[in-house]
C-alpha positions in Angstrom: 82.0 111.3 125.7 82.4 107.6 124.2 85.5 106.1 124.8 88.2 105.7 121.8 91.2 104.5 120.8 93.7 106.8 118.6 97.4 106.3 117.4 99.7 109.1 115.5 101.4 107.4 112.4 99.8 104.1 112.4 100.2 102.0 109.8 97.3 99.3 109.1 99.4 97.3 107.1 102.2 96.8 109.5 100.0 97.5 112.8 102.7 100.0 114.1 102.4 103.6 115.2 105.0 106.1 116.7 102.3 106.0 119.9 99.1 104.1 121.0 96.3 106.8 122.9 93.1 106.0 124.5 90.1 108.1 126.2 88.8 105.7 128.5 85.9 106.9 131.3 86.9 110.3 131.0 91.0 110.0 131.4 93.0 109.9 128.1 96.2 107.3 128.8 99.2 106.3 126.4 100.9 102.9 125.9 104.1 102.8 127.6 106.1 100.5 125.2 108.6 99.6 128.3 106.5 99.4 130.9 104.2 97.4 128.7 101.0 98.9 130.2 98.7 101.9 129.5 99.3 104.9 131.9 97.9 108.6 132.3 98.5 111.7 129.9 96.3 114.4 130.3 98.7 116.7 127.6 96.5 114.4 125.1 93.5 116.7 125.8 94.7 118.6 123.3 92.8 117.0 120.6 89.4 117.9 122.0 90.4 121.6 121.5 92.0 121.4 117.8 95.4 122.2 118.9 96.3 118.3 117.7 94.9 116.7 114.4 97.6 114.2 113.5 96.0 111.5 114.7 93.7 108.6 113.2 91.0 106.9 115.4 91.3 103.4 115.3 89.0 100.4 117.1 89.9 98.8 120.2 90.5 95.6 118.6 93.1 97.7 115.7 94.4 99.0 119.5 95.1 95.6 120.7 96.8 94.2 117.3 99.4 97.2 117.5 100.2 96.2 121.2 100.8 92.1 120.0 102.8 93.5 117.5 105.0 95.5 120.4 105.8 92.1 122.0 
Protein backbone atom coordinates (compact mmCIF):
# COMPACT_ATOMS: atom_id res chain seq x y z
CA UNK A 1 0.00 0.00 0.00
CA UNK A 2 1.10 3.67 -1.02
CA UNK A 3 1.66 5.85 1.62
CA UNK A 4 -1.09 8.81 2.37
CA UNK A 5 -1.92 11.48 4.25
CA UNK A 6 -5.64 11.84 5.71
CA UNK A 7 -7.33 14.45 8.23
CA UNK A 8 -11.16 14.27 9.70
CA UNK A 9 -12.76 17.72 9.34
CA UNK A 10 -10.24 19.53 7.40
CA UNK A 11 -10.80 22.62 6.13
CA UNK A 12 -8.84 23.76 2.91
CA UNK A 13 -9.60 27.17 3.40
CA UNK A 14 -8.44 27.57 6.85
CA UNK A 15 -5.83 24.50 6.77
CA UNK A 16 -7.22 23.07 10.07
CA UNK A 17 -8.62 19.74 10.98
CA UNK A 18 -9.93 18.23 14.29
CA UNK A 19 -6.72 15.55 13.56
CA UNK A 20 -3.90 15.04 11.08
CA UNK A 21 -3.36 10.89 10.11
CA UNK A 22 -0.80 9.32 7.96
CA UNK A 23 0.00 5.67 6.59
CA UNK A 24 3.61 5.75 6.25
CA UNK A 25 5.66 2.24 5.31
CA UNK A 26 2.96 0.25 6.60
CA UNK A 27 2.24 2.03 10.21
CA UNK A 28 -0.62 4.59 10.35
CA UNK A 29 0.60 7.60 12.98
CA UNK A 30 -1.35 10.77 14.18
CA UNK A 31 -0.07 14.34 14.83
CA UNK A 32 0.22 14.90 18.45
CA UNK A 33 -0.65 18.68 18.53
CA UNK A 34 1.45 18.97 22.09
CA UNK A 35 4.09 16.94 21.50
CA UNK A 36 4.45 18.52 18.10
CA UNK A 37 5.46 15.29 16.36
CA UNK A 38 3.79 12.35 14.56
CA UNK A 39 3.41 9.15 16.81
CA UNK A 40 1.72 5.58 16.36
CA UNK A 41 -2.08 4.69 16.17
CA UNK A 42 -2.85 1.50 14.91
CA UNK A 43 -6.93 2.04 16.04
CA UNK A 44 -6.66 4.15 12.52
CA UNK A 45 -6.71 0.78 10.71
CA UNK A 46 -10.12 1.06 10.85
CA UNK A 47 -10.40 2.80 7.57
CA UNK A 48 -9.04 -0.07 5.52
CA UNK A 49 -12.01 -2.21 6.77
CA UNK A 50 -15.01 0.47 6.22
CA UNK A 51 -15.77 0.79 9.86
CA UNK A 52 -14.38 4.71 9.36
CA UNK A 53 -15.29 6.94 6.25
CA UNK A 54 -15.19 10.44 7.78
CA UNK A 55 -12.17 11.21 6.55
CA UNK A 56 -10.72 13.19 3.31
CA UNK A 57 -7.27 12.18 1.82
CA UNK A 58 -5.20 15.05 1.44
CA UNK A 59 -1.31 15.46 -0.10
CA UNK A 60 1.67 15.50 1.94
CA UNK A 61 2.34 18.98 1.13
CA UNK A 62 -1.88 19.92 2.27
CA UNK A 63 -0.33 17.68 5.44
CA UNK A 64 2.47 19.93 6.17
CA UNK A 65 0.44 23.34 5.68
CA UNK A 66 -2.07 22.16 8.43
CA UNK A 67 0.98 21.40 10.79
CA UNK A 68 2.49 25.36 10.08
CA UNK A 69 -0.76 26.36 10.83
CA UNK A 70 -0.60 24.44 14.44
CA UNK A 71 2.52 26.56 15.38
Amino acid sequence: MDDFYFAYDYNPENNTCSLLCRHINHSFEVYNKKEKRWVPDNSLARIFIGEDIYYDEITEEQAQKIIENLN
